[in-house]
N, C-alpha and C positions, 0 to 999 in steps of 0.2 A: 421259499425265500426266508432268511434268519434275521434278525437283528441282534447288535453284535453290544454289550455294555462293558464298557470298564470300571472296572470302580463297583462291578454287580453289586457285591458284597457289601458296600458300605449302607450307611442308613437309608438316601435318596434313591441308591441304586439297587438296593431289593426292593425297595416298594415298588420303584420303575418295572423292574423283572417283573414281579408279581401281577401289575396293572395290564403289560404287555399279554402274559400268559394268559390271563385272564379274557383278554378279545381275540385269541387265538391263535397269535405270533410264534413263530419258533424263537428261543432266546438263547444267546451265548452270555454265558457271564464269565469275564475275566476279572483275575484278581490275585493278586499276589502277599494279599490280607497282611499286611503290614499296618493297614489299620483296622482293616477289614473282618467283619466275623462270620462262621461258618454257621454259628445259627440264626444268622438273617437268613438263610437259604436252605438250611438242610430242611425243610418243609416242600421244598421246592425238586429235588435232587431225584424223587420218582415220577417224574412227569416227564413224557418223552417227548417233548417239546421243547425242555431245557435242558441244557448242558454247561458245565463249569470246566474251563482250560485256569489251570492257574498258571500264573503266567506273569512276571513282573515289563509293565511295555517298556521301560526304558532299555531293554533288547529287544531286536527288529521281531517283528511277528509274522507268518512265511502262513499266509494266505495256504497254497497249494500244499501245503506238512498239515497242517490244520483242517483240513475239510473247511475253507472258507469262502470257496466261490462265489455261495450264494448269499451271503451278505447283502443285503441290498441300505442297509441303515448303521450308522454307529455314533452311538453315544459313549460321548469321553468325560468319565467321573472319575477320573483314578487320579486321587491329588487328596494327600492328608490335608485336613477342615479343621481340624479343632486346634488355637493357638497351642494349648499343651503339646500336640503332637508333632506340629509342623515347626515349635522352636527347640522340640526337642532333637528331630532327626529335618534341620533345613536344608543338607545339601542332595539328601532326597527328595526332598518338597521341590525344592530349584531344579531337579534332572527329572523328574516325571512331567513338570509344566513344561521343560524345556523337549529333552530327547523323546517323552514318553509320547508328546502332543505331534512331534515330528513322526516317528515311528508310524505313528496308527493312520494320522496325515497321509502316511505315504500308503498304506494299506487302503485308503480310501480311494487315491488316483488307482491304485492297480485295479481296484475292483468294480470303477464307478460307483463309488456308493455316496449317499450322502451322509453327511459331517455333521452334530452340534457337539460343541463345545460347553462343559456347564465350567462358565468365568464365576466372576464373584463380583459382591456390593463391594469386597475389600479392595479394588481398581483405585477406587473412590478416598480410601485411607481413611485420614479423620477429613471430611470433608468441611471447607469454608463453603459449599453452595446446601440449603437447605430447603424440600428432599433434592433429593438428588436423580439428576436427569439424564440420558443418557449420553447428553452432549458434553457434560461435565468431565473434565480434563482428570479431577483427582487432586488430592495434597497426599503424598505417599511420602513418609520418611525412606529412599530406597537402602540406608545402609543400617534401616534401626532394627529392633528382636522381629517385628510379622512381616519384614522385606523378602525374608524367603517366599513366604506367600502373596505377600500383593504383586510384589515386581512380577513371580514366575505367572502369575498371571496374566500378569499384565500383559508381558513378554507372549506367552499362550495367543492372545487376543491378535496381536503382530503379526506373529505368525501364521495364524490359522487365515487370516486376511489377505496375506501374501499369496500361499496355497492357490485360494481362490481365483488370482489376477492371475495365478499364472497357467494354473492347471485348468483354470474354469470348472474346479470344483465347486458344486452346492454346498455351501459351510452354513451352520447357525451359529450364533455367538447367544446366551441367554446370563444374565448377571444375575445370583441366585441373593438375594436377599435370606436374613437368618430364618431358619425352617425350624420345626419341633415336632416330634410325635412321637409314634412306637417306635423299636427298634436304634431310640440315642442308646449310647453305653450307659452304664450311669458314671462311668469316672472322665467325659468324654472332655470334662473342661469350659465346656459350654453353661449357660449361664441360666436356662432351663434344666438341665439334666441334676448339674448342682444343686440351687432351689430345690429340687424335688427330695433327690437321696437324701438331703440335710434335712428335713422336714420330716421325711418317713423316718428318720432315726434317732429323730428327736434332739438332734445337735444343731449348733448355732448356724444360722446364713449369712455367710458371708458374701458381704459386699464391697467392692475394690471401688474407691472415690466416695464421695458424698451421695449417691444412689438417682442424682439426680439427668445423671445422663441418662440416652430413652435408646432404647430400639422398639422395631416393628416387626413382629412376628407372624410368619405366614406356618400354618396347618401343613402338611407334607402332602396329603390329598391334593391339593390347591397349586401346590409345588411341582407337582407329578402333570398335571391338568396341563398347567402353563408349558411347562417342559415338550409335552408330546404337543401340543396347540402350535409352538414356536417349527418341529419338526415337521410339521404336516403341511405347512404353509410354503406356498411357492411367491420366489423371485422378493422374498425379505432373508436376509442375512443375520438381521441386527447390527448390533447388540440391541438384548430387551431386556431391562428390571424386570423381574419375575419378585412380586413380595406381597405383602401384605401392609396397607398406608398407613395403619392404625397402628400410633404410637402409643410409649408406653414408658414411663422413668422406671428405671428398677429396681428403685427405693416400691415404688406401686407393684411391681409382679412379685418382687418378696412376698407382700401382705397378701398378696393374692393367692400364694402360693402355699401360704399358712392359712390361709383360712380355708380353700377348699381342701386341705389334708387333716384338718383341724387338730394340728400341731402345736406343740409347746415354746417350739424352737426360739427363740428371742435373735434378733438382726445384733449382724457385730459388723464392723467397719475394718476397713483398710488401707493402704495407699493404692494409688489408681496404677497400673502398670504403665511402664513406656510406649507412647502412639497409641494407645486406646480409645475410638471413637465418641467422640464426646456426645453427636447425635448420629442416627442410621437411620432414613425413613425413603422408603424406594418413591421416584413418580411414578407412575405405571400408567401413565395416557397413553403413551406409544403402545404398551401392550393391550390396553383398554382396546385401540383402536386398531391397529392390524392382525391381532389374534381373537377377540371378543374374551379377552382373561378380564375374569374379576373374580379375587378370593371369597368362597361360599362358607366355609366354617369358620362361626363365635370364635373368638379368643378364650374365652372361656368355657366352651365347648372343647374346644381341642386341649384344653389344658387336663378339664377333666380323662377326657379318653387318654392323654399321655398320663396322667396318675393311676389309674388304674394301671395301666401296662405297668409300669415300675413298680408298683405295689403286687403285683402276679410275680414277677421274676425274682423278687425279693428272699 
């Protein structure tokens, strides 16, 4: 029996593959690497227990052309993450949430297999409920710059739900709070990978707003835990905040971020972009309590292990 990933290739989804390969699994990674890279996996590529189709899902995917029978699992990661990317090319970010989540959907009813979906905190938008729970409606701007990604999310969610009433497919739904580790690009946009490459090269950190808005940063380890915890469990659906509760302003992980690099870099300011989260901090009792997730790696732990790695590939 195989389990099937989309998205292999991206940061969440080779660690997944990895984790996977690692307990035994046979793995399929698809990827059609539009954002995706082939050295999250070419480490991976002589182990006859994985295999890589590239493959973009927003065209149907034919189970029986593919040797896929035996699919018994499939995790759907394939949806550009980082704002730079998903405001750069949105009307792909909007057809991979939308056709890509149908596509694989329907490869699941042929196959019986079971479904999770990785949603996002970004459901949530800039939220007025603080943290954030998973009964929480959302404030989404739907027509502003990250509407391609919250909405086709959103939309994702819809859908994958419907599926379920109607096919009586097993679907998960898991809302990924922001993650960090090995394997970010460094130009990925994100707000750790940045911090770091600016730091290691001695240039200024930029920060968008007054620095005082916070996120909650979860380990990818911890990410991966929850991920497969959410899979494994019978007769829960969710949706489940998968994060890390421990907040964080980022005016504080700049400093942070300069001190364990021990850096020159001096903080420089800017305006805050359009719909930009003012706060981001997951509740996770629901996942406390139906999966047994609680994030095991320091913040400052995994900050270190992520500086290392960018300082090796440098």
């Amino acid at each position: 029996m195989s389990i099937l990933i989309t998205g292999g290739a991206g940061f969440i989804g080779s660690h997944l593959c990895e984790r996977l390969l690692k307990t035994g699994h046979k793995v399929i990674c698809v990827d059609n690497f539009i954002t995706g890279d082939h050295s999250n996996i070419d480490h991976l590529m002589k182990d006859p227990n994985f295999r890589l189709i590239e493959h973009d899902i927003t065209n149907p995917i034919l189970g029986e052309e593919l040797d896929l029978e035996d699919v018994t699992e499939i995790f759907n990661l394939a949806c550009p993450a980082s704002p730079i990317d998903y405001q750069k090319i949105p009307l792909e970010t909007l057809w991979v949430s939308a056709a890509g989540t149908k596509n694989m959907l329907d490869l699941a009813v042929k196959l019986k297999a079971r479904f999770l979906q990785a949603s996002t905190s970004e459901v949530y938008g800039d939220p007025l409920e603080h943290p954030q729970k998973e009964s929480y409606f959302g404030n989404v701007n739907c027509l502003g710059p990250r509407s391609c990604y919250d909405e086709g999310k959103r939309f994702g969610e819809s859908l994958i739900t419907n599926y379920s009433h109607k096919y009586g497919l097993d679907t998960k739904i898991v809302r990924i709070f922001n993650t960090y580790g090995p394997k970010m690009r460094a130009h990925d946009g994100r707000v750790i990978p940045n911090f770091i490459t600016q730091a290691l090269s001695g240039k200024s950190i930029t920060i968008y707003g007054d620095g005082y808005q916070t996120r909650s940063f979860c380990y990818v380890d911890d990410m991966v835990d929850g991920i497969l915890a959410l899979m494994a469990t019978k007769d829960f659906k969710g949706p489940v905040n998968i994060g890390n509760p421990e907040e964080y302003s980022i005016k504080a992980l700049a400093e942070k971020i300069v001190e364990l690099t021990d850096s020159k870099s001096k903080i420089v300011y800017k305006n805050l972009p359009q719909d930009d989260p003012k706060v981001r901090r997951p509740d996770i009792t629901l996942a406390k309590k139906t999966l047994g997730f609680e994030p095991k790696i320091k913040f400052e732990h995994g900050l270190k292990k992520t500086i290392e790695w960018f300082k090796n590939i440098s």
